[in-house]
N, C-alpha and C positions, 0 to 999 in steps of 0.2 A: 504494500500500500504506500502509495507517494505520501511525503508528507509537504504541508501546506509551509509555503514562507515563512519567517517568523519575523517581528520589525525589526529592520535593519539589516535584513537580508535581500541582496540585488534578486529578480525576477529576470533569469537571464535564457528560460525556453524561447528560442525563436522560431519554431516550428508553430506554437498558435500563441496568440495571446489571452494573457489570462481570464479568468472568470472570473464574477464579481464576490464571490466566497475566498478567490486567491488574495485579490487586493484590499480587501477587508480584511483579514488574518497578516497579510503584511504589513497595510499601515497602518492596521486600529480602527477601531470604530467612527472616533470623532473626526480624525484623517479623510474616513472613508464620505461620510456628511459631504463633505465639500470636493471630493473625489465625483460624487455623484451630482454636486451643482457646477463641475466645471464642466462636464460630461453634456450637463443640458444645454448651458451656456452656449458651448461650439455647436451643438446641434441645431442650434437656430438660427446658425449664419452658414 
């Protein structure tokens, strides 16, 4: 079983990029809040 990033470890699969359970577990929760508002942000340009 893979194990998920832990903070302050690089995400360095280049075959897919991650899922949102990866980048949550790598930068944290509250990290992850505004992970998800930059996410929307670009999406609307």
């Amino acid at each position: 079983m893979e194990q998920s990033p832990r903070i302050g470890d690089m995400i360095t699969e280049k075959f897919e990029p991650p899922d949102d359970n990866t980048v949550r577990d790598w930068g944290g929760p509250k990290a992850f809040v505004h992970w998800v508002e930059l996410r929307s942000w670009i999406g609307a340009y």
